[in-house]
C-alpha positions in Angstrom: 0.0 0.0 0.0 1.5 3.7 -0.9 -0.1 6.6 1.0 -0.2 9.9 -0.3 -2.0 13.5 1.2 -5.5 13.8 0.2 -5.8 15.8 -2.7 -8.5 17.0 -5.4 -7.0 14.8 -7.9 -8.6 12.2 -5.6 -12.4 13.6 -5.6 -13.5 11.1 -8.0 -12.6 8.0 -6.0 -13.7 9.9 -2.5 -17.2 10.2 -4.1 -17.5 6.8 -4.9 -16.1 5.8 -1.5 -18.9 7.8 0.1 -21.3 6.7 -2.3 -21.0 3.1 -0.9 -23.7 2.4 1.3 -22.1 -0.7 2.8 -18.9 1.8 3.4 -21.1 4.6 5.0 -23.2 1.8 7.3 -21.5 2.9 10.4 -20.7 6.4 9.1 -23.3 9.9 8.8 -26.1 7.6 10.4 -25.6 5.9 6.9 -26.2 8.2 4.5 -24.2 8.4 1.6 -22.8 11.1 0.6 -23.7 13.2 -2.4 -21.0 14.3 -4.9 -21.6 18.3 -4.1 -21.8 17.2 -0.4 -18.1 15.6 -0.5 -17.1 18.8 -3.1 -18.2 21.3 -0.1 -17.8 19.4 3.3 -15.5 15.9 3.4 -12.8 17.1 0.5 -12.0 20.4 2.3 -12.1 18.2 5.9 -9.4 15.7 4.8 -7.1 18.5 3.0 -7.7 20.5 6.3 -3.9 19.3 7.6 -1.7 18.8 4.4 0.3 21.8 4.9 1.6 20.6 8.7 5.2 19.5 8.4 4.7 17.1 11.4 2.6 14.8 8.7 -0.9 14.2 10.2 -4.1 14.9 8.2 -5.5 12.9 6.2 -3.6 10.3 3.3 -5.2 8.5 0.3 -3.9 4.6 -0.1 -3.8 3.2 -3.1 -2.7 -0.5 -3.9 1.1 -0.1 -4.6 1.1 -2.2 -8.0 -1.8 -1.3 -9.6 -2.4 1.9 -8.1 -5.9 1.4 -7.8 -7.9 3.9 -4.9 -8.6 1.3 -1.5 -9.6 4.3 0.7 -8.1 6.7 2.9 -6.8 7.0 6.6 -6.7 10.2 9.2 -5.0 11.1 11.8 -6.3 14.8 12.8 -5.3 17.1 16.3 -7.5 17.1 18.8 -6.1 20.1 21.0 -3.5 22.7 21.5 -0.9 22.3 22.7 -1.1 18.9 20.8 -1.4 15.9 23.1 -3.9 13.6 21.6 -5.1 13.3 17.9 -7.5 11.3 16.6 -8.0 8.5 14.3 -10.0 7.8 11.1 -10.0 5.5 8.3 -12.9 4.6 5.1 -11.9 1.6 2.7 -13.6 0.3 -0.2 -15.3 -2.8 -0.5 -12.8 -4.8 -2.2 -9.9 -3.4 0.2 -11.9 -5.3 3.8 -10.4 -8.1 4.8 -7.3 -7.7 3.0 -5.2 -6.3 6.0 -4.8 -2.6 4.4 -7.3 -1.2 7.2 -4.2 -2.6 10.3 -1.1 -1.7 7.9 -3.0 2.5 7.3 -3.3 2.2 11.0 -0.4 1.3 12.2 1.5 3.6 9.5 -1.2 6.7 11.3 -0.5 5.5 14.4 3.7 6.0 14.0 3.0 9.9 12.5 1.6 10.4 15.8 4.7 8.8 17.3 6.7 11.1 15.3 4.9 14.1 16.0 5.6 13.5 19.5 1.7 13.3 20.1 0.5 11.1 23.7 -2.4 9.7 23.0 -4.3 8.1 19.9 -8.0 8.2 19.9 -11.2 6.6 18.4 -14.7 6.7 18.2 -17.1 4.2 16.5 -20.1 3.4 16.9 -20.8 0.1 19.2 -22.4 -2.2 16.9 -19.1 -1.6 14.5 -17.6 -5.0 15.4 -15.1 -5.4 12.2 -13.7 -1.8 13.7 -13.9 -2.5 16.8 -11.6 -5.7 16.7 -9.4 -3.7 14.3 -8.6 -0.8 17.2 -7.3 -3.9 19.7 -5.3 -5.1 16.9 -3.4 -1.7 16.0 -2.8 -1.8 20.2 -6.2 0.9 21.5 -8.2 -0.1 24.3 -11.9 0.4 25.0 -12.2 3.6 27.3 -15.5 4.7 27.5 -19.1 3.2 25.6 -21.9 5.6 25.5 -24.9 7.0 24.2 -25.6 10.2 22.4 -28.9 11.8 21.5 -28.8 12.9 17.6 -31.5 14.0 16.3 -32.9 13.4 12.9 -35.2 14.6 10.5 -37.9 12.4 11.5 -37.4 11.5 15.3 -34.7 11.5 17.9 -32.5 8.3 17.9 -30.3 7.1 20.0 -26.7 5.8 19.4 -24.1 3.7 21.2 -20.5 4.8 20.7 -17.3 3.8 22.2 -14.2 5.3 22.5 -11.2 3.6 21.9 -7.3 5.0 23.0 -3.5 4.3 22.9 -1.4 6.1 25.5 2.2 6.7 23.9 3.2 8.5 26.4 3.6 5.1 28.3 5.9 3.3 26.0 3.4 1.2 24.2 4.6 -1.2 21.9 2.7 -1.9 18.6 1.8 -4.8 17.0 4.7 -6.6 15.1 
């Protein structure tokens, strides 16, 4: 896999990614996303960082030998002074199962390393089982599960979450 920053060059393949209904199950209550809505919200979010020399934001991966779009992974501040950052990943269909989602991680994960950051976080929601067993393999560990209120255009629904974290501060080792 060979990551590069997000870029508009990669609006076509984004679109289609959030276009996926299986992909956006566990994502924007899931609803894909329109073309004009990842035009004006989700391309300007995940080009939000490309300028920082410490190398988080957001990176596209594509498959290194045929070059073909598998998805994209984040790794975003979370405060100032920077402490903790957060993590983020979306992959195709045909990417699952195929190991890319631990190796984008892991490669996320050792950014933050290198931008001295403490602490790695994620939120999912609960039922998110695939993701869920994903966070314990890249070395996070359940924190916190709760339940937000979000409304909706019809009724108010409730939504399990959890909230997954790696302390580097502490020395934690990654998986080999």
């Amino acid at each position: 896999m060979a990551l590069t920053r997000t870029n508009w060059p990669d609006v076509d393949d984004v679109v289609a990614l959030n276009a996926d209904s299986d992909v956006m199950r566990y994502v924007d209550h899931g609803r894909s996303m329109t073309p004009a809505r990842v035009l004006a919200e989700e391309m300007p979010r995940l080009m939000a960082h490309n300028r920082r020399a410490d190398r988080l934001g957001s990176w596209v991966a594509r498959d290194r030998g045929t070059g073909s779009f598998l998805g994209w992974f984040m790794i975003t501040p979370v405060d100032e002074p920077l402490r903790t950052v957060e993590l983020a990943y979306r992959l195709r269909r045909r990417a699952w199962g195929r190991g890319y989602d631990l190796e984008g991680m892991l490669c996320m994960i050792e950014m933050a390393r290198a931008a001295q950051v403490s602490i790695v976080i994620a939120t999912m929601m609960a039922v998110d089982v695939a993701s869920r067993r994903l966070m314990e393999k890249a070395g996070l560990h359940l924190v916190q599960a709760l339940i937000s209120e979000n409304t909706g255009s019809t009724a108010a629904a409730a939504r399990r979450e959890v909230d997954y974290a790696l302390d580097l501060a502490m020395g934690a080792k990654l998986p080999a």
